[in-house]
TIKOLMAR-125013 format. One line per field, with one value per residue (C-alpha): x, y, z; residue number from 0; residue in one letter; chain. Coordinates in nm, 2 decimals. Last residue first. Layout:
N
X X,...
Y Y,...
Z Z,...
resi NUM,...
resn a,...
chain A,...
END
This chain:
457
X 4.00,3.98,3.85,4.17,4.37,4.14,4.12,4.48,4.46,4.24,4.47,4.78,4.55,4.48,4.86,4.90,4.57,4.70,5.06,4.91,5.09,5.30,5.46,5.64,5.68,5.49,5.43,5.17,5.03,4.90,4.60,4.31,4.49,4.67,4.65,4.53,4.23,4.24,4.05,4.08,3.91,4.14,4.18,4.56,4.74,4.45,4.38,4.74,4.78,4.46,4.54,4.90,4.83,4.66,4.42,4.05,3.96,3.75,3.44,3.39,3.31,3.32,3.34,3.21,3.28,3.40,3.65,3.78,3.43,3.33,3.65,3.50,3.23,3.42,3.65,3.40,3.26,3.55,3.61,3.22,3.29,2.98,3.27,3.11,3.51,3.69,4.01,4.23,4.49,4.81,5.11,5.41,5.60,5.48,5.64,5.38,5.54,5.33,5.35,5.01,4.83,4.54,4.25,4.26,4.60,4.56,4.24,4.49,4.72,4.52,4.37,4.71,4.74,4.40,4.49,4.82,4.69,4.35,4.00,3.74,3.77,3.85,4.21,4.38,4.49,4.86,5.05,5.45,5.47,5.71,5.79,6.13,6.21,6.10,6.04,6.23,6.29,6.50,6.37,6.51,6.58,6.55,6.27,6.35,6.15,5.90,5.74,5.48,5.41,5.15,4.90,4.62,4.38,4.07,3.88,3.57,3.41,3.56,3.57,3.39,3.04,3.13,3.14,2.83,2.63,2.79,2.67,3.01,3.16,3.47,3.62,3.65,4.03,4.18,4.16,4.33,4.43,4.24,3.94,3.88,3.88,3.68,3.38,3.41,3.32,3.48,3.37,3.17,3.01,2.63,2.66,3.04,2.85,2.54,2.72,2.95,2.55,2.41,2.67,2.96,2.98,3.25,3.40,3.46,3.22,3.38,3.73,3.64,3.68,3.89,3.73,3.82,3.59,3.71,3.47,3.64,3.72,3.99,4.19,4.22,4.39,4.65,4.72,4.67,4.93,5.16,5.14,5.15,5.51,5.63,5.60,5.43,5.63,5.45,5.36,5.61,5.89,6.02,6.06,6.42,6.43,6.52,6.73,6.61,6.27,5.95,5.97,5.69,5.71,5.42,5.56,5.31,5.18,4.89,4.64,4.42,4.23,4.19,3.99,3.81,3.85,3.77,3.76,3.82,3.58,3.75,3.53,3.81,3.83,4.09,4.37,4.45,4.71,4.91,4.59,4.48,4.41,4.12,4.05,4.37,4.35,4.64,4.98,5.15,5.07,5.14,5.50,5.64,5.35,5.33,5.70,5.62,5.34,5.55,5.79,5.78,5.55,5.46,5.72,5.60,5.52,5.90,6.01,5.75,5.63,5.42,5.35,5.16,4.95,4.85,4.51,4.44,4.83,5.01,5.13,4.83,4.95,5.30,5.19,4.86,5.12,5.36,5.09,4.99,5.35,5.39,5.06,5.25,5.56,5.42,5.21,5.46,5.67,5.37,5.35,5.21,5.57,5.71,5.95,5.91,5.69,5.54,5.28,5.17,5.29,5.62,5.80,6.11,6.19,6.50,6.45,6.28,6.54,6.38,6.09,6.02,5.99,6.00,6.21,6.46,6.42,6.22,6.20,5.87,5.91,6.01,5.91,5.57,5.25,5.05,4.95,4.76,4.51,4.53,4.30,4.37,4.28,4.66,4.62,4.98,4.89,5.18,5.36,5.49,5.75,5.78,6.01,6.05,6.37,6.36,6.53,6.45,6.57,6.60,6.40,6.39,6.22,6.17,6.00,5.89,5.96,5.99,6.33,6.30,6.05,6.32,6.62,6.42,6.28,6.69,6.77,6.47,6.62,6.97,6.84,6.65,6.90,6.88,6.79,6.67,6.34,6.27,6.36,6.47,6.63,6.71,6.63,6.27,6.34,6.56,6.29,6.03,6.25,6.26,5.87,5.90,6.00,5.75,5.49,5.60,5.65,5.31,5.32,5.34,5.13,4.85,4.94,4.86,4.59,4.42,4.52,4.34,4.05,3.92,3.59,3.31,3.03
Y 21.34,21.05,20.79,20.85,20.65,20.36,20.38,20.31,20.05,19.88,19.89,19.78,19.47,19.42,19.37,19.11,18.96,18.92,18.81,18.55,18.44,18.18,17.99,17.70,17.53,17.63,17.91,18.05,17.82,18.05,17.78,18.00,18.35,18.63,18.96,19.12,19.19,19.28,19.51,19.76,20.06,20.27,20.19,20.27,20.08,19.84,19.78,19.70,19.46,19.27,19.24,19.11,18.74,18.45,18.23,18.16,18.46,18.74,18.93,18.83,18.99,18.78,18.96,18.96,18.67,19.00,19.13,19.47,19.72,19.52,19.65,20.00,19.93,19.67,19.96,20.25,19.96,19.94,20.35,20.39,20.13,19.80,19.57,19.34,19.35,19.06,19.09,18.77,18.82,18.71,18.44,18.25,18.00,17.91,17.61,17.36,17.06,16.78,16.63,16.72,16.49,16.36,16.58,16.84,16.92,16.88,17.11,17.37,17.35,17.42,17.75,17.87,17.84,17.97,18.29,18.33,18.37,18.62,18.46,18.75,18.75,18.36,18.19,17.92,17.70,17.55,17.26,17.09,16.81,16.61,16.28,16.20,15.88,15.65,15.29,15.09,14.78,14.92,14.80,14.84,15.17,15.47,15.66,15.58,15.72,16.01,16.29,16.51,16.79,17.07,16.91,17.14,17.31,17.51,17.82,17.89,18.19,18.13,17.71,17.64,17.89,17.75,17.36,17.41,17.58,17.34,16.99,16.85,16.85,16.65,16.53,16.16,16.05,16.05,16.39,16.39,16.78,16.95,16.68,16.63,17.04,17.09,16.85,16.98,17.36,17.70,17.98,18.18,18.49,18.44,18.25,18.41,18.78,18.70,18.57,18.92,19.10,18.94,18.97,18.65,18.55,18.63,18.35,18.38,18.10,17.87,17.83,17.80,17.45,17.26,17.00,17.17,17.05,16.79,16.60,16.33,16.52,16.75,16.81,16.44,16.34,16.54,16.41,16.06,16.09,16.25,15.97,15.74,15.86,15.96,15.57,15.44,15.15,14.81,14.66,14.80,14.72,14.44,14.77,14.83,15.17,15.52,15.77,15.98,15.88,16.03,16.32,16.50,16.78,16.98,17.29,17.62,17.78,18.04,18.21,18.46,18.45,18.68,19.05,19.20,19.03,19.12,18.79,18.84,18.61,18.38,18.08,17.90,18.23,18.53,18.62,18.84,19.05,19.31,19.51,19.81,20.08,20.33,20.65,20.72,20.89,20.79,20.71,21.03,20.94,20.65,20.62,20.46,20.23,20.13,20.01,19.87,19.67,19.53,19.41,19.05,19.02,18.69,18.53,18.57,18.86,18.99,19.25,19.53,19.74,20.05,20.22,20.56,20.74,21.10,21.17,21.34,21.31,21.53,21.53,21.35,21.09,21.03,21.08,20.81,20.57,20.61,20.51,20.23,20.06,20.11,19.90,19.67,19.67,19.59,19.36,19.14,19.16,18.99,18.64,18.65,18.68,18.67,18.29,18.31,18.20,18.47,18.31,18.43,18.07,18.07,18.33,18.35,18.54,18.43,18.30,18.01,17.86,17.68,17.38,17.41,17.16,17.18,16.98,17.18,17.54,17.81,17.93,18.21,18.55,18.91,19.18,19.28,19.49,19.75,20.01,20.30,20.59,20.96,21.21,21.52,21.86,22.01,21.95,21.89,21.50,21.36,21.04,20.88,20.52,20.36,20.05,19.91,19.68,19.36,19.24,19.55,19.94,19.95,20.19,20.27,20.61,20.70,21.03,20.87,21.05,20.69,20.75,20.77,20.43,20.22,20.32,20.24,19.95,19.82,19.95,19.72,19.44,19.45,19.50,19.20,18.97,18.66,18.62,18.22,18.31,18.63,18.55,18.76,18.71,18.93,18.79,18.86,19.22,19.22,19.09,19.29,19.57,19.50,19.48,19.84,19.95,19.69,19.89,20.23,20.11,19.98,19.78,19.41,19.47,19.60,19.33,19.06,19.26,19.21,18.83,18.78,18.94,19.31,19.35,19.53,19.70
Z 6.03,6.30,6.06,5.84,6.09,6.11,5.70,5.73,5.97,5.75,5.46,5.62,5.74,5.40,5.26,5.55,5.42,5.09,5.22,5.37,5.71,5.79,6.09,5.93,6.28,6.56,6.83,6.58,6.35,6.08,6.04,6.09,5.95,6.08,5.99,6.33,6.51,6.89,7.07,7.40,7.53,7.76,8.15,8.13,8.37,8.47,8.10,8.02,8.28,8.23,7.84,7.98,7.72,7.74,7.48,7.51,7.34,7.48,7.43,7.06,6.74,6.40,6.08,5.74,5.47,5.24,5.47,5.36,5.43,5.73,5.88,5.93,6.10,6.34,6.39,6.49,6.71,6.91,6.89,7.08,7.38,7.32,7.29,7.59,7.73,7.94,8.12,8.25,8.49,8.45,8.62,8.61,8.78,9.14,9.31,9.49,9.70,9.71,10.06,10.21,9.97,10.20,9.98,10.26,10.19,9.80,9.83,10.04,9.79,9.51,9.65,9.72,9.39,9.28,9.52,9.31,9.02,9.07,8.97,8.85,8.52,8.34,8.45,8.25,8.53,8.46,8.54,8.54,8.67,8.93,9.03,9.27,9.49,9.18,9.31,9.06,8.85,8.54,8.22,7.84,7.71,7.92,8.10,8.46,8.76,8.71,8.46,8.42,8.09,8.04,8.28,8.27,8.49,8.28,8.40,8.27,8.03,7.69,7.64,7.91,7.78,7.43,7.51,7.68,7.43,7.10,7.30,7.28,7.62,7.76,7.41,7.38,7.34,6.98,6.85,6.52,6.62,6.32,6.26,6.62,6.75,6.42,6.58,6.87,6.72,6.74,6.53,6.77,6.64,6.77,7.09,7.20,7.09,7.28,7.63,7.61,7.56,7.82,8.09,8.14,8.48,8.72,8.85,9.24,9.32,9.07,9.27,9.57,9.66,9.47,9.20,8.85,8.59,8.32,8.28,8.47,8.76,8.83,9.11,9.25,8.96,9.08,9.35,9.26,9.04,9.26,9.52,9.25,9.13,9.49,9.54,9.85,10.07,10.14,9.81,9.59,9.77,9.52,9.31,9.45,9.57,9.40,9.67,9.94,9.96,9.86,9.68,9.53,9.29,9.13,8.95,8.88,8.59,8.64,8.38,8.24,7.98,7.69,7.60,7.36,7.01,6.69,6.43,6.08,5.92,5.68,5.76,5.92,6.14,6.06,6.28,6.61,6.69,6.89,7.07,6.96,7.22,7.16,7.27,7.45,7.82,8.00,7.84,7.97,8.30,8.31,8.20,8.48,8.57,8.24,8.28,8.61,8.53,8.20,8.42,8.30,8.02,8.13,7.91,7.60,7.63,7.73,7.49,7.54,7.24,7.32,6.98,7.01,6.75,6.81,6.55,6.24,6.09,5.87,5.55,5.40,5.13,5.27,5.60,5.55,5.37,5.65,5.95,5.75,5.73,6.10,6.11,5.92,6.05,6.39,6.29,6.14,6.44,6.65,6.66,6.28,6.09,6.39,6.33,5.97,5.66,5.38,5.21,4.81,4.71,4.87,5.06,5.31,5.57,5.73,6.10,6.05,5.80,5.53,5.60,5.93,6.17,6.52,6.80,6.62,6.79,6.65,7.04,7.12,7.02,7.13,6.97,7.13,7.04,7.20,6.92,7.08,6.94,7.08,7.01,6.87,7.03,6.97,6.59,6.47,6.50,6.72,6.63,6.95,6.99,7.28,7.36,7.66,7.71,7.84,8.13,8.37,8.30,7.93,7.84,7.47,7.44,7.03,6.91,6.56,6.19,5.99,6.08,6.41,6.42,6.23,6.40,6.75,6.62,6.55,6.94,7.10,6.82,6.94,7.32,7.32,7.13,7.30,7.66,7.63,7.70,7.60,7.27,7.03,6.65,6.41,6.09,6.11,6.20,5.86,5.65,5.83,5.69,5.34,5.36,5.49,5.14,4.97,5.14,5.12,4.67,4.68,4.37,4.48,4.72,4.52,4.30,4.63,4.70,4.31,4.36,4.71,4.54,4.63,4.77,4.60,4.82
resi 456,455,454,453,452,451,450,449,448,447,446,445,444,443,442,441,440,439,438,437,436,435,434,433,432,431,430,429,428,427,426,425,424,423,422,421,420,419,418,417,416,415,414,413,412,411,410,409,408,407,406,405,404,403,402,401,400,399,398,397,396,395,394,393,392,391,390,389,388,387,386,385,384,383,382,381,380,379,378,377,376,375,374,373,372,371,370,369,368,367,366,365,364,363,362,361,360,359,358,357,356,355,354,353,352,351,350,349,348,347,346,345,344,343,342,341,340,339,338,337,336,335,334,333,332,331,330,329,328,327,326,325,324,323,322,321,320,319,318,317,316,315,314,313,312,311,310,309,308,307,306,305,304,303,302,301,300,299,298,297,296,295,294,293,292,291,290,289,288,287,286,285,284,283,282,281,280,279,278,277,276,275,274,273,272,271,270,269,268,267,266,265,264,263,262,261,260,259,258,257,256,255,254,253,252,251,250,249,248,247,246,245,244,243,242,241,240,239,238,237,236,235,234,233,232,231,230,229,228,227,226,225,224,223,222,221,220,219,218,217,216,215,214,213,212,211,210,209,208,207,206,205,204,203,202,201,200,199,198,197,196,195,194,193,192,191,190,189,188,187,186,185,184,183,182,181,180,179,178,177,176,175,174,173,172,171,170,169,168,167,166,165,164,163,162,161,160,159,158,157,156,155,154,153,152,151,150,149,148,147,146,145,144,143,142,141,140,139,138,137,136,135,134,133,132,131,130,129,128,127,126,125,124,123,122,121,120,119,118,117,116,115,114,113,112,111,110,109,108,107,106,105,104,103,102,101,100,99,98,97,96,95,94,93,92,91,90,89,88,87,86,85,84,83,82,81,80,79,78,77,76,75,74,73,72,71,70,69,68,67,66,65,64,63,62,61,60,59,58,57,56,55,54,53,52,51,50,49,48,47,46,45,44,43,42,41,40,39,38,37,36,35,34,33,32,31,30,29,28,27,26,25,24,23,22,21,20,19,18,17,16,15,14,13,12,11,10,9,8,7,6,5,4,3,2,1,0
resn x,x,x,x,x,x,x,x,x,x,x,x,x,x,x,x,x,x,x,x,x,x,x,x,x,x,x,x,x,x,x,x,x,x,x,x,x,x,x,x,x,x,x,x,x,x,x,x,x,x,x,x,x,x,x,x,x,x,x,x,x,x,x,x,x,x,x,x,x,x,x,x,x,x,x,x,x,x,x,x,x,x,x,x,x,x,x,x,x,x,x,x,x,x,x,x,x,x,x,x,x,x,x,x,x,x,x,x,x,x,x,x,x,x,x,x,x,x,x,x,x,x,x,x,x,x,x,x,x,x,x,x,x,x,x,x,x,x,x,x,x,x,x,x,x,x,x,x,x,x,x,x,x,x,x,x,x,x,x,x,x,x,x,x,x,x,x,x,x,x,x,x,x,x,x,x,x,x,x,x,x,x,x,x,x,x,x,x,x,x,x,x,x,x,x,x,x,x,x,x,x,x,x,x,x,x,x,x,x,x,x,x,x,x,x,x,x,x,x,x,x,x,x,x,x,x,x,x,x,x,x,x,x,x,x,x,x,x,x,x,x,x,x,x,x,x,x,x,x,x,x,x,x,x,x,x,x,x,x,x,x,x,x,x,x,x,x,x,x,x,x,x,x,x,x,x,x,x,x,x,x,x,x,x,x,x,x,x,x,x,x,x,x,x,x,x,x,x,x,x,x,x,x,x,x,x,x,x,x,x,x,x,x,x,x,x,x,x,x,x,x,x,x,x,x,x,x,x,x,x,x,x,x,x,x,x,x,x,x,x,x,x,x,x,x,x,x,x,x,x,x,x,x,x,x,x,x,x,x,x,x,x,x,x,x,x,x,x,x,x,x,x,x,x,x,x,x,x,x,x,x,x,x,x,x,x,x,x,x,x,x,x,x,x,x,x,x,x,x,x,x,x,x,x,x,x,x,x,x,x,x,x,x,x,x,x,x,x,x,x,x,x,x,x,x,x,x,x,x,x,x,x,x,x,x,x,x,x,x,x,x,x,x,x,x,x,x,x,x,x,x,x,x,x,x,x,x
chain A,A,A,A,A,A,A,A,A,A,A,A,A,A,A,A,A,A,A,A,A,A,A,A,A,A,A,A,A,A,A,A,A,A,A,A,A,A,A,A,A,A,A,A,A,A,A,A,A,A,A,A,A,A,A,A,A,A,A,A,A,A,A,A,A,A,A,A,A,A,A,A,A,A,A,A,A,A,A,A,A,A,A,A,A,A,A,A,A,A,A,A,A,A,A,A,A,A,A,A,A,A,A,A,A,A,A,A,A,A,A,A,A,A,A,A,A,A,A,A,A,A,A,A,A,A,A,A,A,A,A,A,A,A,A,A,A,A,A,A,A,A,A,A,A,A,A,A,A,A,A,A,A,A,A,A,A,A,A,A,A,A,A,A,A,A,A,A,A,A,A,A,A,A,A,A,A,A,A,A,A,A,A,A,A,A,A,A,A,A,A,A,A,A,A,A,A,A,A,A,A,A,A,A,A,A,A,A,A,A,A,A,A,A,A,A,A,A,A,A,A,A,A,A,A,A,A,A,A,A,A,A,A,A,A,A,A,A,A,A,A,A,A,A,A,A,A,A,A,A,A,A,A,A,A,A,A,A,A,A,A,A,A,A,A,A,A,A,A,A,A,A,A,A,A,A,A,A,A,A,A,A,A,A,A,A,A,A,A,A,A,A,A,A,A,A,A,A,A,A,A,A,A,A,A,A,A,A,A,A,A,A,A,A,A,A,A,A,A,A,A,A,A,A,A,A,A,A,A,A,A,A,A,A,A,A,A,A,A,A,A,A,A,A,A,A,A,A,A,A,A,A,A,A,A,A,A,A,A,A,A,A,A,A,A,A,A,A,A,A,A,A,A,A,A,A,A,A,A,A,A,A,A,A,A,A,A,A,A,A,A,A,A,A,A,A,A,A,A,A,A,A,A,A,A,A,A,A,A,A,A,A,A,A,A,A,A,A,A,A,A,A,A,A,A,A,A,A,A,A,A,A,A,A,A,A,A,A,A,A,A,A,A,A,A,A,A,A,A,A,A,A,A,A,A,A,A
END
């Protein structure tokens, strides 16, 4: 088998007039911006996919009946037996905001160095032009199609994907019975394996807040009244212990474990090792498991609790001698199959009860189930077949990643096969500044999906 070079995709690129075509309009998605979480531009960009998909020869429904529109978009084989193959992906994005640095505007597309940089590019509008990309070079060779594809693209996944249950519950029926669903992305390893994914973790945010008095007090207290600050503190610290496992009751029994074949895949294909975690984040504090087994069964199959961010009293310059009245945190619990949201909250709070912390006040934020797959369906290993043929260091299959997203949802709407591979790379730094992707492996993704089409003939 003979694999193309990054410089003989980047030509191919360069000279595929459908592909430079839609290239021009990843620019302009790029551009537009929308973000769930500051409600900006939603609408605008559900209405600019909605031009896009038509003309590309789409049936368009944009629903707009919660906070973010719903966007579906059908192409229908003219063979009335044809299966039917779904895109889920999403058009909203996290902030580019300035406690990030990028170096040119995040929002225009720019290139340097066969890398294309911009808030989407990987995080997930450049997967949706480029599977939309694939889909009009199959037409515009083939005139017709083997198989029905359907794009579902939801506006709020960063956020949740608020409403998304009730969109798929609305349109159900007609979404029932695919062969395969394709999830909105995935990347490439640090050994350039493209990793296929079957499912994520769950998870649940929540707000800790303590107060303890009705307005700060003079610090000369400090010996005789408690301080909302180490009251919180020792809350929370007594959730976890020091090797990091979650100490409320409960909590483990309702994991469900991993089967032979999901605990196989994680042994055989995972990438992930301490000693990476150290060199990439300049880890200065011991990790909490290192012996390779362990740290892979905690790192995909067990839930985590996190403190995202906690804070109390007076941050300013100088010194202020006070008893805060007011501390509060903000935490999550990445979830694994089988633990539901708002159960491990109320979990939570009853171990802080029993625990002596009665007055920590627990606000729920956000939350998803977590889904799992042993990749063993028929279409998921038609796909890993077929991307062996465009990744020369091979591939790397896995049950789940350790990240979030409304897998759970989606599977309990529709209960289709599910996967994720994408065009992304180790170091495409999602969520971050000067978020990137290779044009190379942007131009092979097009091609994979492609040959996904053309399986079905």
């Amino acid at each position: 088998m003979v694999f193309s070079s990054e410089q003989e995709q980047l030509k191919k690129f360069e000279e595929d007039v459908i592909a430079q075509q839609y290239f021009e309009v990843l620019r302009k998605l790029i551009a537009k911006k929308s973000i769930f979480a500051q409600q900006i531009g939603l609408k605008e960009v559900a209405i600019y996919l909605q031009e896009i998909f038509e003309q590309a020869g789409a049936e368009v429904t944009v629903d707009d009946s919660y906070l973010a529109p719903f966007v579906i978009a059908r192409f229908k084989s003219s063979n009335p037996s044809a299966k039917t193959v779904i895109f889920y992906n999403h058009y909203d994005t996290v902030p580019a905001d300035n406690d990030q640095p990028w170096t040119e505007d995040p929002f225009t597309l720019s290139v340097r160095d066969g890398v294309m940089y911009g808030r989407g590019v990987d995080d997930d509008k450049g997967h949706i032009v480029a599977r939309l990309t694939a889909l009009q070079k199959y037409v515009e060779a083939k005139k017709d199609l083997p198989v029905n594809i359907t794009f579902i693209m939801e506006g709020a996944e960063e956020s949740a994907s608020t409403d998304l249950d009730r969109y798929l519950d609305k349109y159900k029926e007609e979404l029932l019975g695919a062969d395969l669903l394709v999830w909105e992305q995935g990347s490439r390893n640090a050994l350039g394996q493209l990793e296929i994914t079957g499912g994520n973790k769950g998870i649940v945010t929540f707000d800790a807040k303590v107060k303890s008095a009705d307005v700060d007090i003079h610090s000369s207290f400090g010996g005789v009244i408690d301080s909302s600050a180490w009251y919180l503190i020792n809350a929370l610290t007594s959730l976890r212990g020091k090797d990091g496992r979650i100490l409320v009751e409960g909590i483990y029994d309702q994991v469900i474990e991993p089967n032979e074949r999901e605990s196989a895949l994680v042994e055989e294909f995972a990438r992930r090792r301490p000693e990476e975690l150290k060199e990439i984040y300049g880890l200065e504090l011991p990790l909490l498991e290192e012996e390779q087994s362990k740290f892979l069964r905690r790192y995909f199959f067990e839930p985590a609790l996190n403190i995202e961010g906690i804070s109390s009293g007076y941050q300013g310059q100088g010194v202020k001698t006070i008893i805060p009245s007011q501390a509060q945190a903000k935490l999550e619990v990445r979830l694994v199959p089988g633990l539901e949201p708002q159960d491990v909250l109320e979990k939570i709070h009853q171990q802080l009860i029993r625990n002596g912390y009665p007055e920590v006040e627990l606000t729920y934020t956000l939350g998803e189930m977590s889904y799992r797959s042993d990749m063993s369906s028929p279409s998921i290993l038609n796909v890993i077949d077929l991307a062996k043929k465009y990744y020369r260091e091979g591939v790397a299959v896995l049950p789940t990643s350790a990240g979030t997203g409304p897998m759970h949802i989606v599977y309990d709407a529709l209960q289709v096969p599910m996967m994720a591979f994408g065009l992304g790379h180790a170091n495409s730094r999602d969520h971050g500044g000067d978020e990137n992707v290779r044009l190379s492996d942007y131009y092979t993704h097009i091609e994979l999906i492609e040959e996904l089409i053309a399986s079905y003939e």
